[in-house]
N, C-alpha and C positions, 0 to 999 in steps of 0.2 A: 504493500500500500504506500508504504514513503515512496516507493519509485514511482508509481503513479500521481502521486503528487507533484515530485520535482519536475513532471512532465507537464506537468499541467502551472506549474508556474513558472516551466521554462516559455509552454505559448502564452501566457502573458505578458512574458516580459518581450519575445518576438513583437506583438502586439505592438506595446510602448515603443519600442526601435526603432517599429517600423514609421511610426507618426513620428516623431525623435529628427528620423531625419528625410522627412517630407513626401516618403513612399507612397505613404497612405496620411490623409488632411482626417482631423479629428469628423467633420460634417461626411466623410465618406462610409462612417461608422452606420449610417443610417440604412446602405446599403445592405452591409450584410448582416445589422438587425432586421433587418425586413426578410431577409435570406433564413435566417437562422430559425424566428419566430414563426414562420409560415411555410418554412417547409423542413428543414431538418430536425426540430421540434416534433411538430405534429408526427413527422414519420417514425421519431422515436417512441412516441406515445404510442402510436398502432402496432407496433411492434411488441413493447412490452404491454400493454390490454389482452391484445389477441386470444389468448390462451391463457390470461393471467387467472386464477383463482379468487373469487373477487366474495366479500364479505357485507351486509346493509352497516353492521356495524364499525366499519369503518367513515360513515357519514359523522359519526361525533366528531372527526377532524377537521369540517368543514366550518362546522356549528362550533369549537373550540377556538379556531381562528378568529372568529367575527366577535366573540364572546372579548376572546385580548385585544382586538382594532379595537373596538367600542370604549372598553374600560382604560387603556393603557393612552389611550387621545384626552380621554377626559384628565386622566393624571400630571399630562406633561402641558396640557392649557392650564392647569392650574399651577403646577412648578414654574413655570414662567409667566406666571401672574403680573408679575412687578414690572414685565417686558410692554412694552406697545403690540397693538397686533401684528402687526409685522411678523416682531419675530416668536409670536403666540402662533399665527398663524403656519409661518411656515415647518415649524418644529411638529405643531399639531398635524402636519400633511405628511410630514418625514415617519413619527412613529406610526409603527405598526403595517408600514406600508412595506413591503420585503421583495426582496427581487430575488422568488423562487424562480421564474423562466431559464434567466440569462446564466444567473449564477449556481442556483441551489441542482438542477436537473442533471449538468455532466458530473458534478463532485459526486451526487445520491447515485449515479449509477456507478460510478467506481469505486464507493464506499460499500453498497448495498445491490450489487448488480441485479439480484433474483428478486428480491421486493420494491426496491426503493422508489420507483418511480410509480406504483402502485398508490401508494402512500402519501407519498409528496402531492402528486395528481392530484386526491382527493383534499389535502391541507390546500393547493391552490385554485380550489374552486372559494374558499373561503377569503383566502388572500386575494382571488379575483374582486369578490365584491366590495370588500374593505377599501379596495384602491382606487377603483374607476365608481365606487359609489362614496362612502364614509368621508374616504379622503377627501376627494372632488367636493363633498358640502364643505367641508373644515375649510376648504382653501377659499372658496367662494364667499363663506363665513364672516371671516378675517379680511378678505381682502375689500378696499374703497373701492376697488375699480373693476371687481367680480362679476358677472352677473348672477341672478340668482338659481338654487340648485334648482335642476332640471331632470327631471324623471327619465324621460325621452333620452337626456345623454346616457343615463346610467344605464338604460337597456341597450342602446347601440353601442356601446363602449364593451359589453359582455359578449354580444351579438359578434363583434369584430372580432372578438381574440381567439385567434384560429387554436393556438395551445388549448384553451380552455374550452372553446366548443366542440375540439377532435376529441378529448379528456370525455367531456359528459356522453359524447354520440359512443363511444367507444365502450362506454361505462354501461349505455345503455343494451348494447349489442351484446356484451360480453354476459347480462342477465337475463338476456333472452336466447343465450346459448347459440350465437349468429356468430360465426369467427369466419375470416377470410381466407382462403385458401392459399398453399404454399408459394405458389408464384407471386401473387399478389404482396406477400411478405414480403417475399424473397428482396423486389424492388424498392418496397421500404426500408428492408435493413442496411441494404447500400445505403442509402439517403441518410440514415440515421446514423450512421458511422461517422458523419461529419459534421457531427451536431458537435461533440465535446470540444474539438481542433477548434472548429470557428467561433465559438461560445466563448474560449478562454483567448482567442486574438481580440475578440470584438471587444471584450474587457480591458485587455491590452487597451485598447484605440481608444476607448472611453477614457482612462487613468487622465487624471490631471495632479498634479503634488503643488500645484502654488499656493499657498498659503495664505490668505487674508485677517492681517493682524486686528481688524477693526472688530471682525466676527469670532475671531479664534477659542476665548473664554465664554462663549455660548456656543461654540462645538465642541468644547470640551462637556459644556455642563450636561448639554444634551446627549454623548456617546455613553456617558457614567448613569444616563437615565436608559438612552435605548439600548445596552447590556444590560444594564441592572435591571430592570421588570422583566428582561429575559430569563434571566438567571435565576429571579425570586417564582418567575411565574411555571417554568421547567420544575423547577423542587417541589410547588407544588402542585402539579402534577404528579411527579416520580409518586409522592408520599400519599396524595388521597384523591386520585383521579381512577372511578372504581370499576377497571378495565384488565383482564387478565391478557391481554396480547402489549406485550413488552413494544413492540416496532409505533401501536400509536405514541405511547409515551416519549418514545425517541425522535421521532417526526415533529411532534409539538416542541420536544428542547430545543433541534437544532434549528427548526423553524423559524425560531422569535430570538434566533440568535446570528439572522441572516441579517446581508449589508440593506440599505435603504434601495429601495426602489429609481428605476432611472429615469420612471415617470412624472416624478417628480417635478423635476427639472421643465418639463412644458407647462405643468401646470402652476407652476412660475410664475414661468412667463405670460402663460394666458390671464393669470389673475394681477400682472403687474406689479409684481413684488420686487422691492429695491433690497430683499435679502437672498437674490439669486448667488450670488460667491458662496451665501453658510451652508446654502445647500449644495450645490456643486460640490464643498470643500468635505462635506459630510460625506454625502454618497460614494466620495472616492476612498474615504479614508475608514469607513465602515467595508467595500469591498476589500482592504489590507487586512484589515482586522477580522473580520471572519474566516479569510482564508486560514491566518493561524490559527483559531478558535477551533475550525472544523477537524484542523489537523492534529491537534492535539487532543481534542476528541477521539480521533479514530483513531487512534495510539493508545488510548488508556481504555476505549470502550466496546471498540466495535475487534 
């Protein structure tokens, strides 16, 4: 597992390089986001569905999800009380908002090849709604220059995310005993093999490390929060979450111990927020810090 690791943060660091020294422009990232989420993505998901063995009671992961967006937003609007909206606002968009897709999907299947994506799937139909719903009011919320939430986005916004609507179509196939045939796979497994390679460039291309001194001690305060209700909300779990299958527990810890969302970042901008640097500076510096988080998990746990 270390050595799947170092590989996976050798293509990140190709990634960086390659933006580094002008190969690849940070705005080019969009492309093989678009590549990644709509087709390499999805085709890992049909892949791992297919024949996967699949449980109703693993739905508490979705309903677990929404349970910590809900509770852990209202916590850190109130931690930053003393803040302007601003930066109430955009702290409140950042927690809870997680970026299973891009990040969590290649590490779960190298960590948990036989389940993980099983698992994950279902925690991110939860983390779907959290983000393109929960979040999306918090920011509109907060912001002067927002409009107000809109129902209609929250459905097309679910409706769009080919990850999560291959997830539930697949979910549903898979309980109606409907699986696709070996060719059929066969084409997606290709396709899916180059889901982890470009997932961990495209993060690469993402990475920014400059630092904005203005915001720095509310990224500080805000990482010690979005760890910490990770860390206090996984325990407990561990200790009285009344579930005998060990994997949801473990899904929920690492879960809410993933980097911020990169969705974020538009809805930013859409809501005209002049604390886009805290979040840019967060989102990148939460993907460093998970990766060691995760790795030192899988060292002592898995």
């Amino acid at each position: 597992m270390t050595q799947q690791f170092i590989i996976i943060i050798l293509l990140i660091a190709l990634g960086y390089t390659l933006k580094r020294i002008n190969y690849f422009k940070a705005n080019d990232s969009q492309v093989l986001s678009t590549l990644v989420l709509n087709v390499t993505l999805p085709s890992l998901v049909i892949v791992n569905l297919n024949e996967a063995k699949l449980d109703v009671s693993l739905s508490i992961l979705p309903i677990m999800m929404i349970l910590y967006g809900v509770i852990t937003k209202v916590i850190i609007v109130w931690f930053f009380i003393k803040y302007d909206n601003q930066i109430r606002g955009a702290t409140g968009m950042m927690m809870a908002s997680l970026n299973i897709g891009l990040f969590a999907y290649p590490l779960v299947e190298a960590i948990w090849p036989e389940t993980g994506m099983i698992y994950f799937g279902m925690a991110d139909i939860g983390g779907a709604i959290i983000m393109f719903g929960v979040t999306y009011f918090v920011g509109s919320y907060f912001s002067s220059g927002g409009d107000s939430f809109d129902f209609k986005y929250l459905g097309k916004n679910l409706l769009k995310s080919v990850p999560l609507m291959t997830y539930i179509i697949m979910f549903i196939l898979n309980m109606m005993n409907i699986h696709f045939p070996d060719p059929v796979i066969d084409f997606f497994s290709v396709l899916s093999g180059a889901n982890m390679p470009l997932s961990m460039i495209l993060l690469g291309l993402m990475l920014n490390f400059s630092i904005d001194k203005r915001f720095l001690p509310i990224a500080i305060k805000y990482l010690v929060a979005h760890y910490g209700l990770g860390i206090i909300a996984g325990l407990l779990v561990h200790f009285f979450l009344p579930v005998n299958d060990e994997m949801i527990k473990t899904t929920l810890q690492v879960a809410w111990l993933l980097p911020v969302g990169v969705a974020i970042i538009p809805y930013s901008i859409q809501f005209k927020y002049k604390t886009l640097p805290l979040v840019g500076m967060v989102t990148n510096l939460t993907i460093v810090i998970s990766i060691i988080i995760l790795y030192i998990y899988q060292m002592l746990f898995v």
